[in-house]
C-alpha positions as MATLAB code, in Angstrom:
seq = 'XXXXXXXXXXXXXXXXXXXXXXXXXXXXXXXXXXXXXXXXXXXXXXXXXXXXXXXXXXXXXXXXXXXXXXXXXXXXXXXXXXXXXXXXXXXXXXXXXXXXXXXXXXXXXXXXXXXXXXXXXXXXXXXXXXXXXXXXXXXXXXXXXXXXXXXXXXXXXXXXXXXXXXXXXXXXXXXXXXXXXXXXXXXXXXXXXXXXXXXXXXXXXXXXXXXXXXXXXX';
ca = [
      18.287   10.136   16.945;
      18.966   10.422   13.238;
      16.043    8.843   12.202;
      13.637   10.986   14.874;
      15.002   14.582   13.183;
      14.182   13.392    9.777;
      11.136   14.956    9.018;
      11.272   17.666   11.636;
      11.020   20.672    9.509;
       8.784   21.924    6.975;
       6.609   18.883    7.367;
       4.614   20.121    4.640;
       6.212   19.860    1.949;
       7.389   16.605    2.401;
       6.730   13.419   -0.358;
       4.664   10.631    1.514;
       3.943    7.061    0.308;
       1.062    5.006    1.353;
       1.128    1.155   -0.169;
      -0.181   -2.558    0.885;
      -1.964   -5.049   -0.614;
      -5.604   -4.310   -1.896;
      -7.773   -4.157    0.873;
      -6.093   -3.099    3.673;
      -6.876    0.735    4.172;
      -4.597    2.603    1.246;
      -7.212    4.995    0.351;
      -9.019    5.459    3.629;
      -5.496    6.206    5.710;
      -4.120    8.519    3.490;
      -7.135   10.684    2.983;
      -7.503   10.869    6.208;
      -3.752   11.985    6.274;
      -4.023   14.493    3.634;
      -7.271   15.922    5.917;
      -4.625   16.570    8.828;
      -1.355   17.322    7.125;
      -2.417   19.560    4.391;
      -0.898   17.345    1.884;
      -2.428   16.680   -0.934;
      -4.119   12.799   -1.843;
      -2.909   11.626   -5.197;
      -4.049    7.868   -5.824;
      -1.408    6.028   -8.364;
      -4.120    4.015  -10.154;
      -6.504    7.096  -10.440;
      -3.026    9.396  -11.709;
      -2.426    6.528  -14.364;
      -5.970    6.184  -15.940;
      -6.501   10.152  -16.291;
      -2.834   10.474  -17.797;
      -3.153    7.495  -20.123;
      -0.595    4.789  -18.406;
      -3.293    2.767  -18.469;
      -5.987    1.412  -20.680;
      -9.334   -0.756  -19.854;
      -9.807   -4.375  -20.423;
     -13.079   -6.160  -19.215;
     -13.670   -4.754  -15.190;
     -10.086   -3.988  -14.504;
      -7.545   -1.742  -15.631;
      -3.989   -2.233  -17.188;
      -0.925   -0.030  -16.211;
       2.225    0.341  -18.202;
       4.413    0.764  -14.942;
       7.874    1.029  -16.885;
       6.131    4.408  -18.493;
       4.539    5.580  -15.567;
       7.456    5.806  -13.163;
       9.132    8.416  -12.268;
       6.218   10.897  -13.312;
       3.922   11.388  -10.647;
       4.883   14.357   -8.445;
       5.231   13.888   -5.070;
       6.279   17.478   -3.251;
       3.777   18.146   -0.743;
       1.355   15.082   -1.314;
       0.753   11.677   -0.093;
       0.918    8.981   -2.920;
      -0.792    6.087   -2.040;
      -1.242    2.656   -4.162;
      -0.170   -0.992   -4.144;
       2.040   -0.147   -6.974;
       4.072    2.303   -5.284;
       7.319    0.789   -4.795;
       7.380   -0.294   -8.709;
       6.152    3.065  -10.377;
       7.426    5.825   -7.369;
      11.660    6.140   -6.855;
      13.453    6.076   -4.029;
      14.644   10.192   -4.237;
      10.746   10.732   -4.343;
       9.676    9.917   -1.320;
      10.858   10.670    2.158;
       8.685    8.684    3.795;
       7.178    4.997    3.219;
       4.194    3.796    5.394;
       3.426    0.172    4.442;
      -0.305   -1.118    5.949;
      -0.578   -4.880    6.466;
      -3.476   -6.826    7.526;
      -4.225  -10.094    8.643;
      -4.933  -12.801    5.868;
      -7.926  -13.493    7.373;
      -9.424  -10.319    7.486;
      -8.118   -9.649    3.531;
     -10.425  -12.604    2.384;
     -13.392  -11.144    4.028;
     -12.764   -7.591    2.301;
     -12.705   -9.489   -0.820;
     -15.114  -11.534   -0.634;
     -17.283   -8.217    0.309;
     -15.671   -6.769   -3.209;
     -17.151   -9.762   -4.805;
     -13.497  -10.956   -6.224;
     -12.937  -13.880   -8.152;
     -11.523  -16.659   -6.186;
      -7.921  -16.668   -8.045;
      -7.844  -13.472   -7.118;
      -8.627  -13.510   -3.881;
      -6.011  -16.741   -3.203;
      -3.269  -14.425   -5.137;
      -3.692  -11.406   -2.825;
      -4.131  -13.493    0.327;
      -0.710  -15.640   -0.459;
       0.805  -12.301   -1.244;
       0.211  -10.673    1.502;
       1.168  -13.873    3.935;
       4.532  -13.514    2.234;
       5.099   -9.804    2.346;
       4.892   -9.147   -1.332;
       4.869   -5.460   -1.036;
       6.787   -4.879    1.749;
       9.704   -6.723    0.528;
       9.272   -4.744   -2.638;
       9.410   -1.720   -0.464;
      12.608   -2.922    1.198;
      14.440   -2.988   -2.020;
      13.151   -0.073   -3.801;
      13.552    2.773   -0.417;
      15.980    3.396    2.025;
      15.161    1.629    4.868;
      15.104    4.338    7.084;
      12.417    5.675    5.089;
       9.580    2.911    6.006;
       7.523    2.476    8.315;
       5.020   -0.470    8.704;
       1.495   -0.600   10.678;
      -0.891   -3.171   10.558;
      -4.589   -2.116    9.851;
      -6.519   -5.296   10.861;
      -7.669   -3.898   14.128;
      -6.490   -0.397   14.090;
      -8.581    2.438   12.904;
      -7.388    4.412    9.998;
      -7.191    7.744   11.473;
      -5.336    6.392   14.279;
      -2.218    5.289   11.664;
      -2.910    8.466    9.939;
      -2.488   10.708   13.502;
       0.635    8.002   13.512;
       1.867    8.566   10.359;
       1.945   12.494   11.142;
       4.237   12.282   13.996;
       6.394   10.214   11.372;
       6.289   13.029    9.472;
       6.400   15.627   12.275;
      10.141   13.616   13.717;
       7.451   12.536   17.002;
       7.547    8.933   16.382;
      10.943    7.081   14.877;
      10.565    4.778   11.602;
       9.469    1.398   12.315;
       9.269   -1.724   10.415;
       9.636   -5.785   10.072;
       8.052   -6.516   13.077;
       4.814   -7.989   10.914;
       5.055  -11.760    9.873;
       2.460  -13.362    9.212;
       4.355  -16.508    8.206;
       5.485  -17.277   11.829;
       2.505  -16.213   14.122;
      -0.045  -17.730   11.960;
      -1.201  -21.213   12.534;
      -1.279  -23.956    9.420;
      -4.998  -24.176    9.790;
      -5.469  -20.114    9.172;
      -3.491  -20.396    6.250;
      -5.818  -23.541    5.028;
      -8.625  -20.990    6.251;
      -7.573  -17.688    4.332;
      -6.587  -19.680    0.951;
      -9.221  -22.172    0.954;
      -6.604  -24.893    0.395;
      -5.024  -23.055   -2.964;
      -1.891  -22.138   -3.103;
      -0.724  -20.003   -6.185;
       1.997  -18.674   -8.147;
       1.962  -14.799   -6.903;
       3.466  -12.773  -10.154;
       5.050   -9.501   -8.905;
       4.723   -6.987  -11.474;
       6.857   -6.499  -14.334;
       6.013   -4.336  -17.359;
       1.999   -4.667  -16.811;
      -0.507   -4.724  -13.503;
      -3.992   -5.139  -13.212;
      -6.358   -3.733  -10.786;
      -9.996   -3.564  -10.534;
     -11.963   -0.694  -11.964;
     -12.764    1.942   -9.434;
     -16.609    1.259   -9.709;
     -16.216   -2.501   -8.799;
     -15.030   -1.996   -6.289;
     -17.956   -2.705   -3.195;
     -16.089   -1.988   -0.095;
     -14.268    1.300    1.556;
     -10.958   -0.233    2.046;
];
């Protein structure tokens, strides 16, 4: 019962957190949120190039996540970005939705983006193993996250979902996602092509793609 009364009142001005790998819905899900909670959409990577925490190298971007933590305010907005758990603390946030999505599905959005292969093998291998979401579990209270998977689901549904979170209507869910034990060998073959990488959570620096490469609405 503890967990359902959380967010009961003054669901407005409450400090949301969207992450996930790339690809699987950040920015669609939590505009979509901000369109029915009145909170407002503030994207991490988009905060860190127009506030200098990050500078431009070839197509992608690199953040300084050490400098950039702790100073993105969150009252009354939903942060969303893959980065979240590294650059966003734990008495910022009162809730945590992490999105997964099948492996599968992740190389075809990437493909569509027109990534490089590493890439696309790092991102897939880090998703099979719940980079993020392990990140998650050691940077929030656990009470805090929540965890939906967007492979079939349409974004507006998890973001109607991820209001009653807010709203105390639906109780905190998570670690029921494993990709690891209800995928077959073969799919894993499939969705890495065979490669299997090193996947290097981030430290001081991360990378992501510029804004305009990016091809696809996930």
């Amino acid at each position: 019962m503890e967990a359902r009364g959380q967010f009961k009142t003054d669901f407005e001005s409450r400090r949301v957190g969207i992450t996930g790998s790339p690809g699987t819905g950040k920015m669609t899900v939590s505009s979509a949120l901000s369109n029915i909670s009145n909170l407002e959409f503030i994207s991490i990577n988009e905060f860190a190039i127009k506030n200098h925490f990050a500078k431009r190298v070839g197509l992608e971007y690199v953040i300084d996540t050490r400098r950039l933590r702790g100073k993105i305010e969150t009252r009354n907005r939903v942060v969303s970005g893959h980065l979240l758990p590294y650059v966003v603390p734990n008495k910022d946030l009162d809730l945590v939705i992490v999105l997964r999505c099948s492996p599968r599905t992740l190389r075809k959005r990437y493909e569509a983006r027109k990534y490089p292969e590493r890439k696309i093998v790092e991102n897939v291998e880090a998703e099979m193993i719940g980079v993020i979401a392990a990140a998650c579990v050691q940077a929030y209270d656990p009470k805090k996250i929540s965890e939906f998977d967007t492979t079939r689901t349409k974004p507006e549904t998890i973001a109607q979902r991820s209001l009653d979170l807010i709203k105390g209507k639906e109780a905190p869910f998570f670690g029921s996602i494993d990709w690891l034990s209800t995928s077959t060998p073969s799919s894993f073959t499939s969705a890495l092509q065979g490669k299997y990488n090193t996947f290097n959570i981030p430290k001081r620096i991360t990378r992501f793609a510029s804004p305009r490469a990016r091809k696809s609405k996930y």
